[in-house]
C-alpha positions in Angstrom: -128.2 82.0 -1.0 -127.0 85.3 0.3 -124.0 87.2 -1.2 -122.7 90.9 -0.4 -120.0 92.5 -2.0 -117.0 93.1 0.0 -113.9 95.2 -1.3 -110.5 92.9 -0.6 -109.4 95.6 1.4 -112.4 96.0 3.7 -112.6 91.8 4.5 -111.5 91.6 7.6 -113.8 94.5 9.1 -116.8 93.5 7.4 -119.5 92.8 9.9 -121.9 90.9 8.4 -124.9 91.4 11.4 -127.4 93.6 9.4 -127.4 91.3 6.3 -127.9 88.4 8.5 -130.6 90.0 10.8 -132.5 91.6 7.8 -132.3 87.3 6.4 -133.9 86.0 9.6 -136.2 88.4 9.1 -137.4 88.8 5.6 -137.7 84.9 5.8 -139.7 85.0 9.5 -142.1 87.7 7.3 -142.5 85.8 4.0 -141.5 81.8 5.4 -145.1 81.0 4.7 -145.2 82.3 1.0 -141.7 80.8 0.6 -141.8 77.4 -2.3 -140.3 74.2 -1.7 -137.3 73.8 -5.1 -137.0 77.2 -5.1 -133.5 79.4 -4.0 -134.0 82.6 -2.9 -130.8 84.1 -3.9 -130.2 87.4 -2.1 -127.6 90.0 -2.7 -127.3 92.6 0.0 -125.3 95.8 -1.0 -122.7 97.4 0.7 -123.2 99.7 3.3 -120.5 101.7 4.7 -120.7 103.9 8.4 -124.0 102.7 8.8 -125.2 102.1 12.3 -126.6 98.6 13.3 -130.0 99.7 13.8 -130.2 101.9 10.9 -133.5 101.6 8.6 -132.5 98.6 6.1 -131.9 99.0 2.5 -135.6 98.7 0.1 -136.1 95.4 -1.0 -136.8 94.7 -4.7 -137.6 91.4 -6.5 -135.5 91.2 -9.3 -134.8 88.9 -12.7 -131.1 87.4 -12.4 -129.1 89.8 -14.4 -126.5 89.1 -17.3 -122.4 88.8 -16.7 -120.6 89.2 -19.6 -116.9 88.3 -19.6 -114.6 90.0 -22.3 -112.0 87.9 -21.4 -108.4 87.8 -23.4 -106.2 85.3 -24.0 -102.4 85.1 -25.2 -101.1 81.9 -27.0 -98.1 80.4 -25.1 -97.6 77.4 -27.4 -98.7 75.7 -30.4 -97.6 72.0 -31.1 -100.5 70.2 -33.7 -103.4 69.7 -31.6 -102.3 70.9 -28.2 -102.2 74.4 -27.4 -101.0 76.3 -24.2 -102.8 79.3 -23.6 -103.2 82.1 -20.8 -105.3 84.7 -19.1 -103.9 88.1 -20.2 -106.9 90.3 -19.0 -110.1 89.9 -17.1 -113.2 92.5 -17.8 -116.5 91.9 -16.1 -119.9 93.6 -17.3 -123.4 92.6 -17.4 -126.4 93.6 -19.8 -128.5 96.5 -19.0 -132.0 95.0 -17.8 -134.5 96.5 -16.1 -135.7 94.8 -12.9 -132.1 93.1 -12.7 -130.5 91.9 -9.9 -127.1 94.0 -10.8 -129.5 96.6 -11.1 -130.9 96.9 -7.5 -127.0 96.4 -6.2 -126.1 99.6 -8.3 -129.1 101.5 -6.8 -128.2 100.3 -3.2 -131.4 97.9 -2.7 -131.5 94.0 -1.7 -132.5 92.1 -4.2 -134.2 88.8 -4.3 -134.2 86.8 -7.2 -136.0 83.4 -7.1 -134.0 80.7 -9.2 -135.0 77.4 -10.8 -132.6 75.4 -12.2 -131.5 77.3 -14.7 -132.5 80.8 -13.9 -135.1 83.1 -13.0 -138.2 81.2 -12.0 -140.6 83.9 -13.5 -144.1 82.6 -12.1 -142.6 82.9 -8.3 -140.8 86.5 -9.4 -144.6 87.3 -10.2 -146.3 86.4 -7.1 -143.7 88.8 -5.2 -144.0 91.8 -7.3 -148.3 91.1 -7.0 -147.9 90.6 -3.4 -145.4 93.4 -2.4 -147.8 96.1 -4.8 -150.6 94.6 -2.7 -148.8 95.4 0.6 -148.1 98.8 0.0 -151.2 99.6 -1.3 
């Protein structure tokens, strides 16, 4: 799963080659240390006027962050048990964490959180902080 945020505005002149080239080859580099039931969700962060050969983002292996939604609502109707009720305002947030996914976005890395089921799936996020201080060592 790959996601990279795109301002509405910018949409249509996203190009999305260095995302999908640094993909092929983070998983051509890591395919053999790579777990069957297991989604690699990666979030790539914006980049703006950089060239296509540029040096790529760092990579950091991160614990699925937080959202928090302070959502508010307005009561259109009220009839017994049925009640009609709408959106009035929508406010997105997420926890402070280190190691976060939303963390590595706001710093400009890639992040790659391995997910189970229900979220992070610690033991794999273990194995690739060992083996990426074991690399640059």
């Amino acid at each position: 799963a790959v996601s990279c945020p795109v301002p509405d505005e910018m949409k249509k002149d996203v190009d999305m080659q260095r995302p999908a080239r640094w993909v092929c080859e983070w998983i051509r580099a890591n395919y053999t240390h790579m777990k069957p039931r297991i989604v690699y969700n990666v979030n790539y962060p914006e980049e703006k006027g950089v060239s296509i050969d540029a040096t790529f983002p760092d990579v950091r292996y991160t614990y699925q962050g937080t959202r928090r939604y302070h959502d508010q609502y307005a009561v259109l109707s009220e009839d017994g048990s049925e009640r009609t009720i709408q959106l009035k305002t929508l406010q997105l947030d997420h926890l402070r964490s280190d190691h976060s996914d939303f963390e590595a976005i706001m710093e400009n890395c890639i992040s790659v959180t391995p997910l189970s089921t229900y979220t992070t799936h610690i033991s794999e996020l273990k194995e690739w902080f060992h083996r990426t201080l074991n690399e640059s060592a």
